[in-house]
C-alpha positions in Angstrom: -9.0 -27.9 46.2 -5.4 -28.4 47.5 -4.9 -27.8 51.3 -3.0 -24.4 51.4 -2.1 -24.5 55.2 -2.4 -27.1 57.9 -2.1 -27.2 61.8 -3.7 -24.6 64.3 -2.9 -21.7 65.7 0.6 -21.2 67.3 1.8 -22.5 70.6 2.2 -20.8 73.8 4.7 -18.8 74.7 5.2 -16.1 77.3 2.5 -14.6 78.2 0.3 -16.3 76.0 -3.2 -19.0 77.1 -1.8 -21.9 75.6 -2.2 -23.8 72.2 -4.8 -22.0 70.4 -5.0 -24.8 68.0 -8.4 -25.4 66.8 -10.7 -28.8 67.3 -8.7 -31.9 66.3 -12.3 -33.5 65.2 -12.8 -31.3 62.8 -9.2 -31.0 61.2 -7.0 -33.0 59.3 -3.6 -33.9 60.8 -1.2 -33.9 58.1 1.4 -31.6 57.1 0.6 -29.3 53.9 1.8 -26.3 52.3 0.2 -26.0 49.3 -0.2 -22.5 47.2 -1.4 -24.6 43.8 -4.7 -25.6 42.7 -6.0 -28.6 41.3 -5.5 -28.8 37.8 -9.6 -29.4 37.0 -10.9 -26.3 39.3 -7.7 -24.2 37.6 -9.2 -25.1 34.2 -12.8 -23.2 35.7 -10.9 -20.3 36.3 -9.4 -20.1 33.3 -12.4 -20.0 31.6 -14.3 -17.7 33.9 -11.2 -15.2 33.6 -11.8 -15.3 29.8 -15.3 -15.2 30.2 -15.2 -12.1 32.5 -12.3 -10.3 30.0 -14.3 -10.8 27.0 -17.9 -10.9 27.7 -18.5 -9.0 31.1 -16.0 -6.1 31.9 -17.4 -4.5 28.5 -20.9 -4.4 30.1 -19.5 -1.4 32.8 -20.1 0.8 30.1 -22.8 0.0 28.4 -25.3 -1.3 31.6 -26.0 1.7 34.7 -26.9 -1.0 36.8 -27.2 -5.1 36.9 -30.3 -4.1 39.6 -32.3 -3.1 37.1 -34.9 -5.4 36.0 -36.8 -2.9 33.8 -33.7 -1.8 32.3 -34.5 -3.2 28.2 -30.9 -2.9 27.7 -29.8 -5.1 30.6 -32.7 -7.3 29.5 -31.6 -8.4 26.7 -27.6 -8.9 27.3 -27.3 -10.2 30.5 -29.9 -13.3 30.8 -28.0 -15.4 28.1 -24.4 -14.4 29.3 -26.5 -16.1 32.8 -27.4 -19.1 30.8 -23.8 -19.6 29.7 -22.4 -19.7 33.5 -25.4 -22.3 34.1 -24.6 -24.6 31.3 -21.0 -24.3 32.6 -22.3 -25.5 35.8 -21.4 -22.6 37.7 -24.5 -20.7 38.7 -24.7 -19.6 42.5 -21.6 -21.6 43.4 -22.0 -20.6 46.6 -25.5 -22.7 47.3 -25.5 -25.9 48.4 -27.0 -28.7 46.0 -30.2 -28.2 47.6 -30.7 -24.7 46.9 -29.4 -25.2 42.7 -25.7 -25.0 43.7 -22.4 -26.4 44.1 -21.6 -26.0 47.7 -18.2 -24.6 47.2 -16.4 -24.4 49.6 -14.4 -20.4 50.8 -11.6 -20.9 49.3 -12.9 -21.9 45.9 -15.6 -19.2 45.9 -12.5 -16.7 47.1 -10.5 -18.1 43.9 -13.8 -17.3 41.6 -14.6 -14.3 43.5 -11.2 -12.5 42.8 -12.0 -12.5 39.0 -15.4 -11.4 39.3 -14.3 -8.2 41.1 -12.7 -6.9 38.1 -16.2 -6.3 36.5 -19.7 -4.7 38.0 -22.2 -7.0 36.2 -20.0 -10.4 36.8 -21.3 -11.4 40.0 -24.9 -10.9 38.5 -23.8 -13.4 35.9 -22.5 -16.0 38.4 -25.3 -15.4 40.8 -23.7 -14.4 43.3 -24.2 -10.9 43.5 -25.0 -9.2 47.2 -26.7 -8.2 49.0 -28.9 -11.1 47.3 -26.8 -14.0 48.5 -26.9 -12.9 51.6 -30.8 -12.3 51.7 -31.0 -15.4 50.1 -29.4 -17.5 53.1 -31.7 -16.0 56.0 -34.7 -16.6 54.1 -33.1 -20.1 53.3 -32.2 -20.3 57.2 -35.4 -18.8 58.6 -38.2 -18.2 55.7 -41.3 -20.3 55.3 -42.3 -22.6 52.6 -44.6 -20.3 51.2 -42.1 -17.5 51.6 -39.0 -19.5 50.0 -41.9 -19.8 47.2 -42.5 -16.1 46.6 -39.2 -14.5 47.5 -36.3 -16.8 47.8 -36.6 -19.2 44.3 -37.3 -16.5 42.0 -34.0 -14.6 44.0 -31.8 -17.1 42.9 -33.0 -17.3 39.3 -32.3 -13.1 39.9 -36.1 -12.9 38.6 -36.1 -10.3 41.2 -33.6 -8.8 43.7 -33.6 -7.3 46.9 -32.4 -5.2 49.8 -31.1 -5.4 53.3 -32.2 -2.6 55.1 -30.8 -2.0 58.2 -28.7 1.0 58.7 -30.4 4.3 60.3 -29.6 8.1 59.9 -29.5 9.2 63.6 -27.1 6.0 64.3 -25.4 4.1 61.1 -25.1 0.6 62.2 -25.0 0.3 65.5 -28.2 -2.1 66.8 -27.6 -0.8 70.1 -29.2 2.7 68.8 -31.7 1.6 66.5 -35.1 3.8 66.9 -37.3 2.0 64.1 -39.3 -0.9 65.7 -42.3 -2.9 65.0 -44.9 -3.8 67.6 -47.4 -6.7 67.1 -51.0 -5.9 66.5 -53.0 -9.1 66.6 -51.8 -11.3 64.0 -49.6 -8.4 62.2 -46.8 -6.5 62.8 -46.6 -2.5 62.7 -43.7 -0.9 61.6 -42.3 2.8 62.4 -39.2 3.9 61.5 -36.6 5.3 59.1 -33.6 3.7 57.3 -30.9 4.6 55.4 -28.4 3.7 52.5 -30.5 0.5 51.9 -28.8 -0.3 48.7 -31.1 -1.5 45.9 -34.2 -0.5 47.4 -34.9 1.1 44.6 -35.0 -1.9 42.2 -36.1 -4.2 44.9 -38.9 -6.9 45.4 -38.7 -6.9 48.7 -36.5 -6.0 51.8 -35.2 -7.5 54.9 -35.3 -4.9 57.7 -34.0 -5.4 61.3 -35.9 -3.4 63.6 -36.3 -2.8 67.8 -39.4 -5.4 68.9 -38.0 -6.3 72.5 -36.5 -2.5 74.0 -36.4 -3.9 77.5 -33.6 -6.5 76.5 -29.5 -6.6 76.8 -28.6 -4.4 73.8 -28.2 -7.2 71.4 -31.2 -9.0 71.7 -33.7 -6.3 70.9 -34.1 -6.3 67.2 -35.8 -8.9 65.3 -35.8 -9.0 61.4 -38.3 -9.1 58.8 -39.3 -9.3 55.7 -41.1 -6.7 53.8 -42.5 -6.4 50.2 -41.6 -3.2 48.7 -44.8 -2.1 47.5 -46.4 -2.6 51.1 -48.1 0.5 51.9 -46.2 2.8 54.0 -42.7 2.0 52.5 -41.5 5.1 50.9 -38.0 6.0 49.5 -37.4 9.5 50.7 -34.8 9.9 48.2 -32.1 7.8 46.3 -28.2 8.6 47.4 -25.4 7.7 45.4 -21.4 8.1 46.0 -19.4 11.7 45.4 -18.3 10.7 41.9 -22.1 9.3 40.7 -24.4 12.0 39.0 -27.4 13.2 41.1 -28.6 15.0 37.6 -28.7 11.5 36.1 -30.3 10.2 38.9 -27.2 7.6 39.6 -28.2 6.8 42.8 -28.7 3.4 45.0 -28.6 3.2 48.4 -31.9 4.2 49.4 -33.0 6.7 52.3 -36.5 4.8 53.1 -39.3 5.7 55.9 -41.6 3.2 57.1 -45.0 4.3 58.0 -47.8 2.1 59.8 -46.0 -1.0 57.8 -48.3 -3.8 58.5 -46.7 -7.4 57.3 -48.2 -11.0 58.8 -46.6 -12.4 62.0 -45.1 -15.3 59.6 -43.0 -12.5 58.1 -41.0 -12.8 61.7 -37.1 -14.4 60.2 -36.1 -16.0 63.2 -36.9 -15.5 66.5 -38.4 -12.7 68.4 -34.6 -10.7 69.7 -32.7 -12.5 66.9 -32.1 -10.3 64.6 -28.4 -9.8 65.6 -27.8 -13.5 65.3 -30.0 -13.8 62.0 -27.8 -11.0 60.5 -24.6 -12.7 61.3 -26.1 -15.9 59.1 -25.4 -13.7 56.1 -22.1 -11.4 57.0 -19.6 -14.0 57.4 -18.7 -15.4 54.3 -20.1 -12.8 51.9 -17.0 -10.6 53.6 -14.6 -12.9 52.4 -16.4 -12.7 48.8 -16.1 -9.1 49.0 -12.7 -9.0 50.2 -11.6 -11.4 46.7 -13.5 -8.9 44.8 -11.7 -6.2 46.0 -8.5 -8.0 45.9 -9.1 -8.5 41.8 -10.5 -4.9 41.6 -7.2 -3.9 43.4 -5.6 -5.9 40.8 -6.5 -3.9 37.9 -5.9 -1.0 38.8 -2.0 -2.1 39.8 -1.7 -3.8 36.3 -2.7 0.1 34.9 -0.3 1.4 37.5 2.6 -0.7 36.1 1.5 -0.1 32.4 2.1 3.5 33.0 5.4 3.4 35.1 6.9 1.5 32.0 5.2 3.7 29.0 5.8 6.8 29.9 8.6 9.1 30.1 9.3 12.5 32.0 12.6 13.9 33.1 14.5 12.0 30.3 13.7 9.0 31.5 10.9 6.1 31.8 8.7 6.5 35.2 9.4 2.9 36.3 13.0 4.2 36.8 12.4 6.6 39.4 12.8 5.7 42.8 10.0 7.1 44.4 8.1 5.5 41.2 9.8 2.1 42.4 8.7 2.4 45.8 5.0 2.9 45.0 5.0 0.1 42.8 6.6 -2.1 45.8 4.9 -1.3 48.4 1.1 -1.5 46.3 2.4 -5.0 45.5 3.5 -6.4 48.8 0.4 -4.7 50.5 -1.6 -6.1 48.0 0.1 -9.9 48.0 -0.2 -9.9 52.1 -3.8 -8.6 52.3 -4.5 -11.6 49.5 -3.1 -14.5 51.0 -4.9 -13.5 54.5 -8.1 -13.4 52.6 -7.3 -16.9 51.4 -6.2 -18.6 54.6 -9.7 -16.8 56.3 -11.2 -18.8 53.8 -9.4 -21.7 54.4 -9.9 -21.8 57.7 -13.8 -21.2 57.4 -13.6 -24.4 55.3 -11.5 -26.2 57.3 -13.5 -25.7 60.9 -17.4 -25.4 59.4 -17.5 -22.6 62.2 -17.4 -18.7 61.6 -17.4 -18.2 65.1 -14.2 -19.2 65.6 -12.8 -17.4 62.6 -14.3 -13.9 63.7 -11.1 -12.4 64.2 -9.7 -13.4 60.7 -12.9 -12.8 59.3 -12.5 -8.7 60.8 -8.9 -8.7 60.0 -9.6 -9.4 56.3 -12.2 -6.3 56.6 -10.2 -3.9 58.5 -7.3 -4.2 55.7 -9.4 -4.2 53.1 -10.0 -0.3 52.5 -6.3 0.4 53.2 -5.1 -1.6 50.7 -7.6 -0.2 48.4 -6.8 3.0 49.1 -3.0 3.2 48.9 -3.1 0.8 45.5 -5.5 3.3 44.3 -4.0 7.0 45.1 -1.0 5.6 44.1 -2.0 4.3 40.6 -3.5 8.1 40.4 -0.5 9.7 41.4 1.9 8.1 38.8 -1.3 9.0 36.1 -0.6 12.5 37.1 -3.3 14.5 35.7 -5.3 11.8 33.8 -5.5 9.9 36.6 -7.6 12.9 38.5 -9.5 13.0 35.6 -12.6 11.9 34.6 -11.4 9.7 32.1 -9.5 7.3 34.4 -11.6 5.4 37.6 -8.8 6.4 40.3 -10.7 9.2 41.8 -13.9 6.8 41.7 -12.0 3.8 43.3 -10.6 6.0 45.9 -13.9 7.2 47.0 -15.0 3.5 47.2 -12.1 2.7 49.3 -13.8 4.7 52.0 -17.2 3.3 50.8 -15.8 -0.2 52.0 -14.2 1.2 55.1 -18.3 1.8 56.1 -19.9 -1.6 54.5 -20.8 -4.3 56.4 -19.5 -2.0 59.4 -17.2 0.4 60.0 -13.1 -0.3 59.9 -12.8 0.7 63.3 -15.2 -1.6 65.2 -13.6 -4.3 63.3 -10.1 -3.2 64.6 -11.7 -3.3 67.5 -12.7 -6.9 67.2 -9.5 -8.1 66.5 -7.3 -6.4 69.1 -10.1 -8.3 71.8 -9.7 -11.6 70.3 -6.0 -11.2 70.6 -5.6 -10.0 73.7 -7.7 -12.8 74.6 -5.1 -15.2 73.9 -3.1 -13.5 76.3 -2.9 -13.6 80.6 -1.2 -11.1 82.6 1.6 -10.7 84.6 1.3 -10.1 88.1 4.8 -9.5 88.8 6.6 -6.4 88.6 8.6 -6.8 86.0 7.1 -8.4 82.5 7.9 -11.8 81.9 10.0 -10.8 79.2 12.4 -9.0 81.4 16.1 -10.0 80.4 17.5 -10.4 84.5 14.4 -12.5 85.1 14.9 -15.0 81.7 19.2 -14.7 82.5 18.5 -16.0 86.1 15.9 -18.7 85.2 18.2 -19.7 82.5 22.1 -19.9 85.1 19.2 -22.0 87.1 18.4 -24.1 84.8 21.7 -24.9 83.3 23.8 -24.6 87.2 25.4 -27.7 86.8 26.8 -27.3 83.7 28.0 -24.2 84.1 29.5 -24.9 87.8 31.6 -27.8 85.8 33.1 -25.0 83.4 33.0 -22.1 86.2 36.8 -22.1 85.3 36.5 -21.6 81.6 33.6 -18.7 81.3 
């Protein structure tokens, strides 16, 4: 891929730590500004745009769910669409070359991730669909042989799928209030506990749940996580829960309500180590944000190119909608919140490849998630707006993609605490003032600049 920014972080200025420019060992030095890519990885996404137009985005009405593995219909359409990425040689891109994959790095998995938002079965296709990948890199990180055997090969042939279950009902998902734990019996562990919206559950093989095992630690180094086969006795789904707009009758329904009673799995079911389960969970959150931020950014997409079809096809008022102002404005600002919100998705990948080191993208990484829903959102209500009453209808997806605007707000943690995130890391950067007056205060910078410049001015006292 071509380098689409270079250099760190800026320099200091008033108030400011210093250069927060990142580890010269790891970067490259040169000068770049690059918003291309290379011609050979263009011609990829060329083809999987086509791919996803002609072959995929039918499938959202003719498949309920790509998590269905007893689903007949499913059966038979998806597996060879699966076998066409493969022979492409783009199956799991995401996976290093020792898992079956290419080892992309962000910013080409962004690029590819971006068309597969546009359609719900594409990132089945490609392999890369969550919260699999992520499931698959703790159990690549932390599984056993025997457990990379069982659970994680025949995940990333999507021979089976799974769930991460990890949110509760009393608490949503904040660790620091987590009631279900596990305690070890002899060579087993017991767990007690409830969970909720475990997406997939349902259709799972097995799931990865992060429980309390050490309550007499700091906050974040109580829970450890585990992995549980579904049809270990004591996991029971309560009940199924889908989103406002999906049909209870029809028994729509994915993210899981599940209780855990006397769940006994062997001590080697431990991923990572006893208290690690905050650390383990990062292993999978980082990157899969920025895939789901790409996603979003091509759903987003779609929904503005049916926004603009409208404003220029229909007419009200004697005239065309695209030439009303208010019209213009919402057609503006969708684009320009949609083109910013993109190209800091990009550089967050950029700069995940460029440093090897999510830790010191963090506040990118929650900046990317905090915009996210808003984006969504506005692009959304507006594209509904300018449908008039189609667009509330059932016949158009705007209602639907609104609702999942606030469904993203809660994924992979709430807007806020990301927010919250980013305004620490920022203010990090930054050292106080102890005097008085800011730094920034005009008599201060007038006087330090007359001091600074005295002799010249004392030579032309005559002429100011």
């Amino acid at each position: 891929m071509t380098q689409l920014w270079s250099g760190g972080e800026r320099s200091a200025t008033m108030g400011v730590r210093g250069t927060r420019t990142l580890p010269r060992t790891k970067a490259k030095r040169t000068m770049a500004w690059d918003f291309e890519t290379d011609p050979e990885f263009q011609a990829e996404l060329d083809w999987i745009d086509d791919f996803v137009r002609e072959e995929i985005e039918p499938l959202d009405f003719v498949i309920k769910s790509p998590y269905d593995l007893s689903d007949p219909v499913r059966q038979e359409i998806i597996p060879p669409l699966q076998k066409q990425v493969q022979e492409r040689g783009l199956w799991a891109c995401h996976l290093g070359p020792e898992l079956g994959g290419l080892g992309y790095g962000q910013v080409k998995l962004a690029l590819m991730n971006e068309i597969l938002g546009r359609a719900k079965c594409a990132s089945t296709i490609f392999g890369c669909q969550a919260p699999d990948t992520g499931n698959s890199e703790i159990l690549a990180h932390f599984g056993t042989d025997e457990q990379k055997k069982q659970f994680l090969e025949p995940l990333l042939a999507n021979e089976i799928v799974s769930c991460y279950s990890m949110t509760e009902p009393q608490g949503g998902a904040d660790p620091k209030v987590f009631t279900t734990s596990a305690r070890l019996d002899g060579d087993e562990w017991v767990i007690n506990g409830e969970k909720w919206f475990s997406s997939n559950a349902r259709y799972a093989s097995f799931l990865i749940v992060m429980v309390v095992t050490e309550p007499d630690n700091p906050p974040y180094q109580q829970q450890s996580m585990f992995l549980v086969p579904t049809d270990t006795p004591g996991v029971e789904i309560i009940r199924n829960v889908g989103l406002a707009y999906e049909s209870e009758d029809e028994d729509h329904g994915s993210h899981a309500y599940v209780r855990y009673t006397d769940v006994r799995v062997p001590a080697e079911n431990l991923l990572g180590p006893r208290g690690g389960g905050f650390v383990v969970a990062q292993t999978r959150l980082g990157g899969g944000r920025i895939h789901h931020a790409m996603r979003t950014s091509g759903r987003v997409q779609r929904i503005f190119d049916m926004m603009c079809e409208r404003a220029i096809s229909r007419t009200t008022q004697g005239e065309l909608l695209s030439k009303k102002q208010m019209v213009q404005e919402m057609i503006a600002d969708s684009w320009i919140e949609m083109e910013m919100f993109r190209l800091l998705v990009l550089r967050t990948a950029w700069k995940i490849d460029r440093y090897n080191d999510y830790k010191q993208v963090r506040k990118d990484i929650s900046a990317v998630k905090a915009a996210m829903p808003g984006v969504y959102r506005n692009v959304a209500s507006r594209a509904l707006q300018i449908h008039g009453s189609l667009g509330a209808s059932w016949e158009m997806p705007f209602g639907k993609e609104v609702i999942e605007s606030f469904h993203m707000g809660l994924a992979d943690g709430p807007t806020e605490v990301h927010k919250v995130q980013v305004a620490r890391r920022v203010l990090d950067d930054y050292v106080p003032c102890d005097d008085l007056f800011p730094t920034g205060h005009l008599p201060r910078r007038q006087a330090a600049a007359r001091a600074k410049y005295a002799d010249v001015l004392e030579r032309h006292l005559e002429t100011l």
